[in-house]
N, C-alpha and C positions, 0 to 999 in steps of 0.2 A: 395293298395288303401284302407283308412279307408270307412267303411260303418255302418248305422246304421238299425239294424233290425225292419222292421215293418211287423204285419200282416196283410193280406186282409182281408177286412171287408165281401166279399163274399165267399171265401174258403176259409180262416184259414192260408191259406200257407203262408210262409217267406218270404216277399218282401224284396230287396233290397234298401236302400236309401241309397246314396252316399254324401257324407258331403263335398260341395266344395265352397271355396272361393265365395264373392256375389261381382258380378261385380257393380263399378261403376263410375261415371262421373265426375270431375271437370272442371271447364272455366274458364280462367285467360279470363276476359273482358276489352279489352282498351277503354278508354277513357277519351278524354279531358286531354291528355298528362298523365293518372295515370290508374291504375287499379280497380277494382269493387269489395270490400269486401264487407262481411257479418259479421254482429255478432249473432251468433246463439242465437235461440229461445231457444234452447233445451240442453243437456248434449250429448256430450262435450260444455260448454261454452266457448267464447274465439270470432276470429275474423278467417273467412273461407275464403276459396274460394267456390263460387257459384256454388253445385253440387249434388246431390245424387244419389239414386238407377236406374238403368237400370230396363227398364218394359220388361217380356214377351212376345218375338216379336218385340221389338225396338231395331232401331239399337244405334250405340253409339252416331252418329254426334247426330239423334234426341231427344235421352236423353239431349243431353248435351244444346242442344236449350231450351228446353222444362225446366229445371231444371233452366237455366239461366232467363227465361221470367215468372217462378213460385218465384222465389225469387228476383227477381230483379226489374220484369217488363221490362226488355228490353228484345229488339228484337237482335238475335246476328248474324252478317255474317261470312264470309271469315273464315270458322274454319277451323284452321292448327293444325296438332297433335305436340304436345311436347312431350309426353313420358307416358309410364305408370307402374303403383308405386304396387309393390306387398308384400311386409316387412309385415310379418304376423301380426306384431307388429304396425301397421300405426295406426289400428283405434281399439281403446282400447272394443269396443263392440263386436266387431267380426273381420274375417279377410276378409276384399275386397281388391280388386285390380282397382285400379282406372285409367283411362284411362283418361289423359288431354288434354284437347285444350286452344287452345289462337283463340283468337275470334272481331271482333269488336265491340261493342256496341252503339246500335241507339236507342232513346228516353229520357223518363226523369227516372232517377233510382226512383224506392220507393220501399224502404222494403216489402216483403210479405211473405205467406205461415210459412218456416221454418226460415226467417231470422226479430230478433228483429229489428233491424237496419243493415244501410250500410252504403258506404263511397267507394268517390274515395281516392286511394294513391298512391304518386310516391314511386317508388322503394327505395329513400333512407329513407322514412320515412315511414315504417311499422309499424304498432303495433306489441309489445310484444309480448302479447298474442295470437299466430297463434294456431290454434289447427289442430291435427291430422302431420299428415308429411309436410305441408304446407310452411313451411319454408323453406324446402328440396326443395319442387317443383318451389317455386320463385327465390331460386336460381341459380338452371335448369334454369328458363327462363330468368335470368340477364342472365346468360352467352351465352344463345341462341340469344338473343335478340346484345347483344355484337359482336357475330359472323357477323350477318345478316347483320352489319351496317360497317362492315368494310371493 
């Protein structure tokens, strides 16, 4: 297990910190027959799905509310887990592991917080520009979604 050395600031001695993955959240949100992206505020730029960091203390489903009604404004129900995503490699700033739901969504969407814009999309008409593993994980959920209805 990697660790990185810190000292107490009270005794001197060698503290241990351990360097581990930052969990966090996405919510594929239905609605009005399509899904609920974002386009990021921020770097990575491009078109997300609506999620970010897990708080200390929070569990996942409230992250993932919480993230969905900070970026989106909506309110999300009936979250079902899809899957979660750990490719060290997913999110070029660090390595998270991200835990997905699908969710429904109730109200009027408006961009907020960390999202410059949004937009509903059906599945065949995605944007390009998915950032992070995103494409990966709509894929998962075409084929989940496929399963369910057969």
């Amino acid at each position: 297990m990697s660790y990185n050395a810190l000292t107490c600031q009270t005794c001197g001695s060698e503290v241990k910190q351990y360097r581990n993955p930052f969990p966090t959240v996405d919510v594929i949100i239905e609605m009005d027959n399509g899904i609920i992206l974002i386009e990021r505020k921020n770097p990575p730029y491009g078109w997300a799905l609506p999620g970010g960091f897990v708080d200390y203390g929070e569990s996942l489903e409230s992250a993932a509310i919480r993230e969905a009604l900070e970026e989106t404004s909506l309110t999300v129900s009936e979250l079902r887990l899809l899957g979660c995503y750990s490719d060290p490699s997913r999110d070029s700033r660090m390595h998270t592991i991200s835990t997905v739901f699908v969710g429904t969504g109730h109200g009027t969407p408006q961009a907020a917080d960390d999202a410059a814009n949004l937009a509903c999309f059906r599945l065949n008409e995605l944007p390009e520009r998915l950032c992070f593993d995103h494409g990966k994980i709509l894929a998962d959920y075409a084929a989940w979604k496929s399963l369910r209805h057969q």
